[in-house]
C-alpha positions as semicolon CSV with decimal commas, in nm:
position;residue;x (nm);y (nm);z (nm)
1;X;-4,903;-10,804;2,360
2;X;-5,002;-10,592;2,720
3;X;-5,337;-10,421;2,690
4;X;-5,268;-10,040;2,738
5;X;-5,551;-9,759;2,828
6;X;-5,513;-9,416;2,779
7;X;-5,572;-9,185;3,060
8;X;-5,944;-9,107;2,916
9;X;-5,966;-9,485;2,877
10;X;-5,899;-9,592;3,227
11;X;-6,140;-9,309;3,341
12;X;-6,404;-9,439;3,159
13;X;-6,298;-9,831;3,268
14;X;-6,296;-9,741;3,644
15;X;-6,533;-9,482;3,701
16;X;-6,289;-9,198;3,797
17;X;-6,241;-8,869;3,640
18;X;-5,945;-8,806;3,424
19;X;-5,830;-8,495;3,657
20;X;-5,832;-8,754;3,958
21;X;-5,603;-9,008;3,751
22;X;-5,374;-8,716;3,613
23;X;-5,358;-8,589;4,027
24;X;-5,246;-8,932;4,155
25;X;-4,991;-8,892;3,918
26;X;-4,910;-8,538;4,037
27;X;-4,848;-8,671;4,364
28;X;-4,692;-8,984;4,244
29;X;-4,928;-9,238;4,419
30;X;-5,007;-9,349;4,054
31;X;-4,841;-9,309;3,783
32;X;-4,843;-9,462;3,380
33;X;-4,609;-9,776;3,315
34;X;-4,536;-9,595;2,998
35;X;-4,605;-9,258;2,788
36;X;-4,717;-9,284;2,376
37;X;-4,490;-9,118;2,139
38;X;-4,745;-8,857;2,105
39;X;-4,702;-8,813;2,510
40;X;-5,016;-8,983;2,644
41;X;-4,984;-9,152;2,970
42;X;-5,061;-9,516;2,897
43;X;-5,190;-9,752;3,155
44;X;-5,089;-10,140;3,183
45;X;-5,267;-10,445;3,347
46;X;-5,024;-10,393;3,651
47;X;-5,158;-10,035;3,698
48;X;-5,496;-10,137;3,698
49;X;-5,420;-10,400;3,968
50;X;-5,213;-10,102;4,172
51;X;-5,550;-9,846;4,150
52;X;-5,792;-10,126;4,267
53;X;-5,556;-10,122;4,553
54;X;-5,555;-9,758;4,584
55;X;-5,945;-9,747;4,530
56;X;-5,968;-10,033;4,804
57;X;-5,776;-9,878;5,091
58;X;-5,942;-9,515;4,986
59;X;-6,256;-9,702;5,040
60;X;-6,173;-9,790;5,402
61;X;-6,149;-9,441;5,489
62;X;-5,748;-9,405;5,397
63;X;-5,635;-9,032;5,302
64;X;-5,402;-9,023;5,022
65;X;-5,124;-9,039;5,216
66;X;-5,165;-9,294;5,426
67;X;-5,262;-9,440;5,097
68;X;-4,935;-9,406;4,935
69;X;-4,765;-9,496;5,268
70;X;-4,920;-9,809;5,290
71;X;-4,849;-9,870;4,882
72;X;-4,486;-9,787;4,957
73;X;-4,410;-9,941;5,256
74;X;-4,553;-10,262;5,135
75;X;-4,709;-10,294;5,424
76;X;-4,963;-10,500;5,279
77;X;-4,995;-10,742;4,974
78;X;-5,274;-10,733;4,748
79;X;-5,477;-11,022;4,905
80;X;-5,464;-10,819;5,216
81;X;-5,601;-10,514;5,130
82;X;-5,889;-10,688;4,888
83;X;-5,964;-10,916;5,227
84;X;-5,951;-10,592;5,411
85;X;-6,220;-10,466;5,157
86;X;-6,380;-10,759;5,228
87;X;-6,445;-10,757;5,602
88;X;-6,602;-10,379;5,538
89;X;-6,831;-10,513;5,302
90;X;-6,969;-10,788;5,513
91;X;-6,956;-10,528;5,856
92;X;-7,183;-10,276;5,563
93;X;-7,389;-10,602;5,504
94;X;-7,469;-10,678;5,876
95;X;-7,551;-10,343;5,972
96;X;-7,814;-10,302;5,682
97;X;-7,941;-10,652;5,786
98;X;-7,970;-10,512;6,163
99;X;-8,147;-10,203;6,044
100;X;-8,368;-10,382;5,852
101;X;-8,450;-10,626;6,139
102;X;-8,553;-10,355;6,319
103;X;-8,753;-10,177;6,096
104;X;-8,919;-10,487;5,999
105;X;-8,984;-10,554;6,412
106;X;-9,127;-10,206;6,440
107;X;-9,338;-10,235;6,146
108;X;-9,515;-10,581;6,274
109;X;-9,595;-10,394;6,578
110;X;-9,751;-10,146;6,418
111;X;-9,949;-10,345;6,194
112;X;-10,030;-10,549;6,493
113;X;-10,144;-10,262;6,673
114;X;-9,904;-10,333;6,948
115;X;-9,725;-10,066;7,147
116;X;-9,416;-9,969;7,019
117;X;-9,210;-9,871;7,354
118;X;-8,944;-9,592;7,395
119;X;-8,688;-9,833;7,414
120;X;-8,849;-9,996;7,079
121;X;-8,776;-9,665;6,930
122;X;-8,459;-9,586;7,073
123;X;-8,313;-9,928;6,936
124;X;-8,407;-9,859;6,536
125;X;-8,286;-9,462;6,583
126;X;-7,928;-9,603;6,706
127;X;-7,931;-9,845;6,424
128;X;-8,070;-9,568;6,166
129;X;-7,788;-9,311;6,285
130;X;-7,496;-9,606;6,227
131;X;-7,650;-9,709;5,836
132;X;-7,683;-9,287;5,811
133;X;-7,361;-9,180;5,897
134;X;-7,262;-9,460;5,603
135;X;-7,484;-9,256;5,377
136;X;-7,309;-8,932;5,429
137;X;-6,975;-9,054;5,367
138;X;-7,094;-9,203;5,058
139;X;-7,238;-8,912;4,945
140;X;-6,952;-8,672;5,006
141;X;-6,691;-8,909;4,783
142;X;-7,012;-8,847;4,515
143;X;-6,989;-8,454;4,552
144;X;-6,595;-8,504;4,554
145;X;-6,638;-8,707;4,247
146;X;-6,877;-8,416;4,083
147;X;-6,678;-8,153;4,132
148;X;-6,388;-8,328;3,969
149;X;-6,580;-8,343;3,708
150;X;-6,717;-7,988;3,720
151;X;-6,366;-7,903;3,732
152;X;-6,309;-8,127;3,410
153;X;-6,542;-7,903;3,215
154;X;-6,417;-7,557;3,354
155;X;-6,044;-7,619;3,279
156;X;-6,183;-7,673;2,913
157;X;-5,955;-8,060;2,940
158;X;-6,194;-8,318;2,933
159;X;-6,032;-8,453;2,602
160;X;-5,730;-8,742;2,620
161;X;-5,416;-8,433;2,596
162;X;-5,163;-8,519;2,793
């Protein structure tokens, strides 16, 4: 017998907020296999595999609807779009590993009591603007995440209703 995961479930298995499940649903870019008798929306295997994909191309800076385009069209299969999550991962990798080269090259210079030129400077500022402006994103799908929840506990519906 198919695993199935109540709405409040799956928010709790995936780290999303059971008004961000119930809107993909809303705008039909994911919706339940199946409802309970009682109404819930129940979740299946296969929509867990469909929201990783979902998560995956919101992750590489998608909107929602070019989300759901992409989902729709079939544009891509599932390999593709975890490879695609893949290739960001490693390009997050070598840009932490170039910042941290750079601090590290600073910091020897320092502890050295070398000069550290302008162009010394210049260098690790460009590279600590790039890992920054990675920071900021992140944080703003946090706040985005926050409020969800905020807006969880003001609509008085952070139970498993329908």
């Amino acid at each position: 017998m198919k695993q199935l995961w109540k709405v409040g479930e799956l928010a709790k298995l995936t780290g999303l907020t059971i008004r961000t499940l119930r809107f993909y649903d809303q705008i039909s870019l994911f919706s339940p296999s199946t409802h309970s008798e009682s109404g819930h929306r129940m979740y299946n295997e296969g929509d867990l595999s469909r929201l990783q994909q979902i998560l995956s191309l919101k992750e590489l800076g998608l909107s929602l609807d070019e989300v759901k385009s992409v989902l729709t069209g079939e544009q891509f299969s599932p390999l593709e779009i975890v490879s695609l999550q893949i290739a960001r991962l490693k390009e997050n990798i070598r840009m932490e590993q170039n910042l941290l080269l750079e601090l590290e090259y600073v910091s020897n210079l320092m502890s050295l009591q070398e000069p550290v030129t302008v162009d010394d400077f210049t260098k690790l500022l460009e590279t600590m603007k790039k890992s920054h402006e990675k920071v900021i994103i992140e944080r703003r799908m946090s706040w985005e995440r926050r409020l969800d929840l905020l807006g969880e506990l003001l609509d008085g519906k952070s139970d498993d209703s329908n």
